[in-house]
N, C-alpha and C positions, 0 to 999 in steps of 0.2 A: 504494500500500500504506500503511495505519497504522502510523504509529510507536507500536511496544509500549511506548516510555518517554516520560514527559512530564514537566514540574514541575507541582504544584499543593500549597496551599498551604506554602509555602516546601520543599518535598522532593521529593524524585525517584520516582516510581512507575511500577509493573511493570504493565498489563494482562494479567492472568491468564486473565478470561473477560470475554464481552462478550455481548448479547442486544438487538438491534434490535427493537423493538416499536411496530407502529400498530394502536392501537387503532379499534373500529365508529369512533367520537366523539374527539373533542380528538386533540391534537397526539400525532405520535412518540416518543419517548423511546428512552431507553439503560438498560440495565441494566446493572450492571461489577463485577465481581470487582476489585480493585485490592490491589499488592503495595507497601509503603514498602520501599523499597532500602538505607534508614541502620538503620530498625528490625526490619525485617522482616513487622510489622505487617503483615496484611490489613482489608482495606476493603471491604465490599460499597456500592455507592452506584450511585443514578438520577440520569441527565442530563436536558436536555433534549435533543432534535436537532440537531443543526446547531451547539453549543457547542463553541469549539476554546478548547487549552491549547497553552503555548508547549513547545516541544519540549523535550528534555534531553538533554546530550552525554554519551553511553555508553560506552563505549570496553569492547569485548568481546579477553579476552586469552588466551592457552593458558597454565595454568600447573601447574606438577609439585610436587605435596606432598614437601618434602624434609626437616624435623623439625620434631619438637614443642618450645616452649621451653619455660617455666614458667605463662604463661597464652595465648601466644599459638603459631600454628601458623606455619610457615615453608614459602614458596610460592616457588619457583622459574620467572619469565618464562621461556618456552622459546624469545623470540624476543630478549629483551634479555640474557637470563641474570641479570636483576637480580632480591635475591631481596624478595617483601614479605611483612612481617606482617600475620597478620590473625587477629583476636578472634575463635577459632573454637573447637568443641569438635566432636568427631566419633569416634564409634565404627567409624566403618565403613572409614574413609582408611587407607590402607597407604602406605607408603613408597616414593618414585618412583609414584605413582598421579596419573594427570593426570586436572585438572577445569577449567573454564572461569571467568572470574571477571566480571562483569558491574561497572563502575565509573564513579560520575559522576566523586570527584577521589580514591578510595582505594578498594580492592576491597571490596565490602560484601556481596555477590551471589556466593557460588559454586555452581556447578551439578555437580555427580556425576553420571558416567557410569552406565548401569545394566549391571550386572554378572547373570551369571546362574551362580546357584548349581546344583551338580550334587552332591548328596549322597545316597547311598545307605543303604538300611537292611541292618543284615546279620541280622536277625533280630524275629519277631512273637511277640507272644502270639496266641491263637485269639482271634476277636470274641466274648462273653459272649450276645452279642446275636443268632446263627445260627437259621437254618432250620431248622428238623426235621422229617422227613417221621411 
């Protein structure tokens, strides 16, 4: 299996998408969606075939949003109980709401669970737009 995270040029990167290509004529090639882990930054970029990059230590963690500070949010380890900061803003996070945090040396990568909303209408206008016979 591919390792989804590699270094390249001095940073840590996501593989988001990827597209194998041999062309009629010339060599293979790659095609890549790439995610930077410090910045967030996306990358589209073409490899050649057969081009390796050195791996990157990942370390994938369960963690519990437990409050907001003043710029930073506060993330609760569910397996160390130790809690970390991290430079986030998020409308969506509730309180006690777990997410996974993706980390070369500090969590940079958090991932949200997807949630499904069930909202109901309690009332329409008619469509303006209707059939007439």
């Amino acid at each position: 299996m591919i390792a989804p995270f590699f270094r390249f040029d001095n940073s840590v990167w996501k593989v988001v998408e990827f597209l194998h290509v041999k062309p009629g004529k010339g060599s293979a090639f790659v095609r890549s969606k790439l995610k930077n882990l410090e910045t967030g930054n996306t990358l589209d970029k073409t490899w050649k075939s057969g081009e390796s990059f050195g791996d990157a230590q990942v370390d994938k963690e369960d963690m519990q949003f437990s409050y907001q500070d003043d710029e930073d949010m506060v993330f609760m380890n569910m397996e160390t109980f130790e809690e970390v900061r991290v430079l986030f803003r998020s409308a969506w996070l509730t309180l006690g709401q777990r997410c996974r945090s993706c980390a070369s040396h500090r969590p940079r990568t958090l991932s949200l669970p997807y949630r499904s909303a069930s909202r109901g209408s309690t009332s329409t206008r008619p469509s303006s737009s209707r059939l007439r016979r």
